[in-house]
C-alpha positions as CSV (number, residue, x, y, z in Angstrom):
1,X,130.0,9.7,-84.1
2,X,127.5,7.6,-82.1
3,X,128.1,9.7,-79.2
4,X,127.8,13.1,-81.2
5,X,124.7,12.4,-82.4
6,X,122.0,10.4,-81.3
7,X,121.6,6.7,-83.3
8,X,118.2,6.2,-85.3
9,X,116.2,3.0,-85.9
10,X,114.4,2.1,-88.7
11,X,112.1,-1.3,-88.2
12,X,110.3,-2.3,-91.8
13,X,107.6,-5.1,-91.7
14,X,105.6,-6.9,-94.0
15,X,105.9,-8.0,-97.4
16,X,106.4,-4.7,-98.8
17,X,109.8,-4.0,-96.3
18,X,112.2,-4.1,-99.7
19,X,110.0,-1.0,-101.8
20,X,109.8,1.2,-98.5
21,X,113.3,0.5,-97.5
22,X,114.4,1.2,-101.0
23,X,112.0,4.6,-101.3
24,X,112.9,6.0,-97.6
25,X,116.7,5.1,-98.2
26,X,116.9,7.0,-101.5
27,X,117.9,9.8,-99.3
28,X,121.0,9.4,-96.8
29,X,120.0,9.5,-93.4
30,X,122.8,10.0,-91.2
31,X,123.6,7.8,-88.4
32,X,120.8,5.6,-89.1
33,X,120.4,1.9,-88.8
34,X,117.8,0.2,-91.1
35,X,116.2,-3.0,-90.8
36,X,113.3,-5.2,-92.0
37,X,112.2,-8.2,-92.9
38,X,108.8,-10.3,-94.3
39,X,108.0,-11.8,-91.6
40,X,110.8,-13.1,-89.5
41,X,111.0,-10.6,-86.0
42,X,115.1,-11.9,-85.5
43,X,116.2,-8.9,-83.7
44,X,115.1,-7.4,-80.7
45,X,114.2,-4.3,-82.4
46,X,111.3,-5.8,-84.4
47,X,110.1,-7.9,-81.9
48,X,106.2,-8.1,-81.9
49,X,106.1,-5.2,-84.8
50,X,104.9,-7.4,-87.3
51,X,100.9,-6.6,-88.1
52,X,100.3,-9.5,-91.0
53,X,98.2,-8.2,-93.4
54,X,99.9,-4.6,-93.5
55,X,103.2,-2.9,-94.1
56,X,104.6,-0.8,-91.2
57,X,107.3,1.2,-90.4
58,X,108.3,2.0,-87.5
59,X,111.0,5.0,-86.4
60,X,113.1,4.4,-83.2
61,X,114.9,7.1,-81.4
62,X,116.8,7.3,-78.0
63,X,115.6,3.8,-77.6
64,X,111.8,4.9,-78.1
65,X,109.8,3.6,-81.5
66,X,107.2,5.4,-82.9
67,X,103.7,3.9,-83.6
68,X,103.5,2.4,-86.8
69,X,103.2,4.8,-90.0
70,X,102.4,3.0,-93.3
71,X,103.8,5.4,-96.1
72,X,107.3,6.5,-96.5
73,X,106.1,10.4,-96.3
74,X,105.3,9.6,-92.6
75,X,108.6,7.7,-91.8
76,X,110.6,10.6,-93.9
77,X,108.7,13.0,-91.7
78,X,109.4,11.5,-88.4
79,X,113.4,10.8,-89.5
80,X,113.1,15.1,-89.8
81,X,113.4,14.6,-94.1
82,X,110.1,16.6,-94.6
């Protein structure tokens, strides 16, 4: 399938990663990877993504990440949900 379609990457930082994960996931998003964590940037793909004091979510495609967006209507949007 990977080749089919193209992959996309979900990065989720901040303390809130578990309720935006859990509110953009509620739909099912084909071919897409999700990952996030607190603080910790332990895979390439979050490396310097984490901001601190704010939640942020970014959306990677064909190897190219989004700037941040901080609500789940923005990530939904940019995944092509909304």
């Amino acid at each position: 399938m990977k080749f089919l379609w193209p992959s996309k990457e979900v990065a989720i930082m901040g303390s809130q990663y578990q309720n935006l994960g859990k509110d953009i996931q509620r739909n099912y998003h084909f071919n897409t990877i999700f990952v996030g964590s607190e603080k910790v940037e332990y895979l390439a793909l979050m490396h310097d993504r984490f901001q601190g004091h704010k939640s942020s979510i970014y959306v990677c495609k064909s190897r190219t990440c989004s700037l941040p967006v901080f609500t789940t209507s923005e990530a939904l949007q940019l995944l092509g949900d909304e």
